[in-house]
C-alpha positions in Angstrom: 13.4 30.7 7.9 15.8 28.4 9.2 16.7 25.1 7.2 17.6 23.1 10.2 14.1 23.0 11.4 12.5 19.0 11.3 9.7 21.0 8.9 12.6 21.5 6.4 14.3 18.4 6.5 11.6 16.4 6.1 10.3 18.3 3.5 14.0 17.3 1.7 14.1 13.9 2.6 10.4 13.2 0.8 11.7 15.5 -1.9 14.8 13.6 -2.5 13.2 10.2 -2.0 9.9 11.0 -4.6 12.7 12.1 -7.0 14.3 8.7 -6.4 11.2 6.8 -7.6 12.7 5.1 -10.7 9.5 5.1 -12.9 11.2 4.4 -15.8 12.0 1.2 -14.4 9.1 0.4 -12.8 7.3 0.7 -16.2 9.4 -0.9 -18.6 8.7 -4.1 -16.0 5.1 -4.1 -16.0 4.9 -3.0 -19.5 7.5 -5.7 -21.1 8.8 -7.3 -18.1 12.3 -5.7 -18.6 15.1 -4.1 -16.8 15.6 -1.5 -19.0 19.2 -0.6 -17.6 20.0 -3.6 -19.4 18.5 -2.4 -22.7 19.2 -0.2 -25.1 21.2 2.5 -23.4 20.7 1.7 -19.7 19.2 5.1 -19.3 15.7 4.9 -17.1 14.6 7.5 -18.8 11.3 8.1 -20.9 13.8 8.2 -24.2 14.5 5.3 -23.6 11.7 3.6 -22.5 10.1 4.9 -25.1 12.8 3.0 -27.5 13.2 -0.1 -26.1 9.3 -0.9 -25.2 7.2 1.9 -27.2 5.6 5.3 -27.1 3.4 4.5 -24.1 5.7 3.6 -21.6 7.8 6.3 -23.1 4.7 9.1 -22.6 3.9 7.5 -19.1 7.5 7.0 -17.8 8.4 11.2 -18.4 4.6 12.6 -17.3 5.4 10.5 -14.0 8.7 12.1 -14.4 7.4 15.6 -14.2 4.6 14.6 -11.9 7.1 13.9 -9.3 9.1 16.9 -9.5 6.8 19.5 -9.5 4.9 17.5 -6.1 8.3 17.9 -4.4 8.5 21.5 -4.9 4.5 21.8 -4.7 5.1 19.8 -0.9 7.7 22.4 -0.2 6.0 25.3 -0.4 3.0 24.0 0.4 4.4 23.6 4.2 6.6 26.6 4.2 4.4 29.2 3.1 5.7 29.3 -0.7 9.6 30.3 0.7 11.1 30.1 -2.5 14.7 28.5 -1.1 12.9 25.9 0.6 11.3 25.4 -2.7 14.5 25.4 -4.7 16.2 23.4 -2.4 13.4 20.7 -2.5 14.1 21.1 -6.6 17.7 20.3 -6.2 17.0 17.3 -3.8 14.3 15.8 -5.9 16.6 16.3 -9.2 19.2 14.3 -7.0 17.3 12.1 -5.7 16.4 10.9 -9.4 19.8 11.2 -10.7 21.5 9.5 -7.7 18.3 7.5 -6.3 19.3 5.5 -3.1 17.0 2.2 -5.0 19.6 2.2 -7.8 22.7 2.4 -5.7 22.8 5.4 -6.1 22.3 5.9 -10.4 19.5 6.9 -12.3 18.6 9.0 -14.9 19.4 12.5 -16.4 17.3 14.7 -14.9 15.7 16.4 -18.2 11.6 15.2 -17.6 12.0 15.8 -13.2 13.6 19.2 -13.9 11.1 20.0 -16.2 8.7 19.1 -13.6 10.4 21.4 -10.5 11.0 24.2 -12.7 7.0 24.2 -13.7 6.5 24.5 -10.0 8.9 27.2 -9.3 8.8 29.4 -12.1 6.4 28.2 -14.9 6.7 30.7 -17.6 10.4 30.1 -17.8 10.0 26.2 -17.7 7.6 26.5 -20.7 10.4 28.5 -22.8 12.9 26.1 -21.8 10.6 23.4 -22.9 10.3 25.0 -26.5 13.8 25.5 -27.0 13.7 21.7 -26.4 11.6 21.2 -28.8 12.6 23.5 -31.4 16.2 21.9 -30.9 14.8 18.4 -31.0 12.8 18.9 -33.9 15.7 20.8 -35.7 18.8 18.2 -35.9 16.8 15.3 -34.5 19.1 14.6 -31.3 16.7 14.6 -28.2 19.9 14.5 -26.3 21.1 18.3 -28.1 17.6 19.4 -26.9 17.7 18.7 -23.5 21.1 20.1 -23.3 20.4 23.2 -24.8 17.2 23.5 -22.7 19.0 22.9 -19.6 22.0 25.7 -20.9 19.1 28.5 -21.5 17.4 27.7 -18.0 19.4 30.3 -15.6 18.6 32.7 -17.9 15.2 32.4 -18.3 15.0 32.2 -15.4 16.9 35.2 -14.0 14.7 36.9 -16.9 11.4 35.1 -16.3 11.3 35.0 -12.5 8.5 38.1 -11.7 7.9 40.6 -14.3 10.9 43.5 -13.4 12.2 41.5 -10.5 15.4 38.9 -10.6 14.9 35.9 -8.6 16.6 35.0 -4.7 20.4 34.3 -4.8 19.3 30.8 -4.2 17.2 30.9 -6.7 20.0 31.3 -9.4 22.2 28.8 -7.6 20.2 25.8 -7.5 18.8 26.9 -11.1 22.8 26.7 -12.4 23.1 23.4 -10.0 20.4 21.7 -11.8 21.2 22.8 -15.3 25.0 21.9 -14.3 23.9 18.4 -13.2 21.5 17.7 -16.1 24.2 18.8 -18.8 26.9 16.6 -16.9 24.7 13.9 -16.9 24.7 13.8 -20.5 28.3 13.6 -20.8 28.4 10.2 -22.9 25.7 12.1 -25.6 28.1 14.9 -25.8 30.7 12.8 -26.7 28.9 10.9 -29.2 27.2 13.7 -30.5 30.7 14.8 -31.2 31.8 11.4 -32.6 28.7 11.5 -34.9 27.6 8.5 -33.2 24.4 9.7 -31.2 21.4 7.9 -32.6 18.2 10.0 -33.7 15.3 10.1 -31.7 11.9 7.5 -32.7 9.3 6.4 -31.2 9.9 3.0 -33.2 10.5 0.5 -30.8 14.8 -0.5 -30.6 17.3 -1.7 -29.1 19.9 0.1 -30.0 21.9 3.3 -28.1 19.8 5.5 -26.5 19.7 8.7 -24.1 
């Protein structure tokens, strides 16, 4: 199919601009009636959320997270009879639309809970393994920023692996997974660093306002 029909572009536009819906935000407002970029670490996501104004927020602000990645790519191939690169494309514009969201000039988060969310869509057995090495990682040393990292390294090939049972996934397919697992880990730059430095705090659910994701 051609991706320079209005179908298409529309379908990437209102891909980009759910991913852009700052939630994170949104919800530390209404919950504590904070901007939460100016708290703790600035990060809109639910780690941080969940730091500065507790473990509801922090649960709400990543299920919303996911929620509105996996209806960009649902919205996708939902109006393009399931084409998997208008799918994947619609994941890569939704992850940039929350990374780079056009309400935030152009900021935002890292990506870990809206890639979750495509991925589900687009291939959900190799989500769900990526979302246990999270987990396994996160529980192990402690660092939810190591987990998501390591999650978003093992995602091409899970899902070059994980795709359909003996088949390897669309060229596409494998580019926008490495684009989005690219984008999330560079995103994370700063936790890398401080991971390095020994100076990355440890994941609670106690509220704080210290350094976050």
């Amino acid at each position: 199919m051609s991706f320079f029909t209005p179908t298409t572009i529309l379908l990437l536009a209102a891909a980009y601009f759910l991913g852009s819906i700052p939630f994170g935000l949104l919800l530390a407002k209404l919950f504590a009636g904070k901007d939460i970029r100016e708290s703790g670490s600035g990060n809109i996501g639910a780690n941080n959320v969940a730091r500065v104004v507790g473990p509801a927020a922090g649960i709400l602000t990543l299920s919303l997270d996911v929620a509105k990645g996996y209806a960009a790519v649902w919205l996708a191939g939902r109006f393009t009879d399931q084409s998997s690169a208008a799918m994947t494309l619609a994941a890569v514009a939704a992850l940039l639309g929350h990374c780079f969201s056009v309400w935030l000039n152009f900021k935002g988060g890292k990506g870990v809970a809206t890639a979750l969310g495509v991925f589900l869509m687009l291939a959900p057995l190799a989500a769900l393994c990526s979302l246990l090495v999270f987990i396994l990682v996160s529980i192990a040393w402690g660092y939810v920023s190591l987990g998501s990292v390591s999650a978003a390294a093992a995602m091409p090939l899970l899902m070059y692996f994980l795709w359909a049972p003996g088949h390897a996934p669309p060229l596409i397919v494998d580019l926008g997974t490495l684009f989005a697992s690219a984008l999330v880990i560079l995103k994370h730059d700063a936790n890398l660093q401080r991971l390095i430095d020994g100076e990355e705090p440890k994941f609670s659910f106690r509220k704080s306002k210290g350094d976050a994701e």
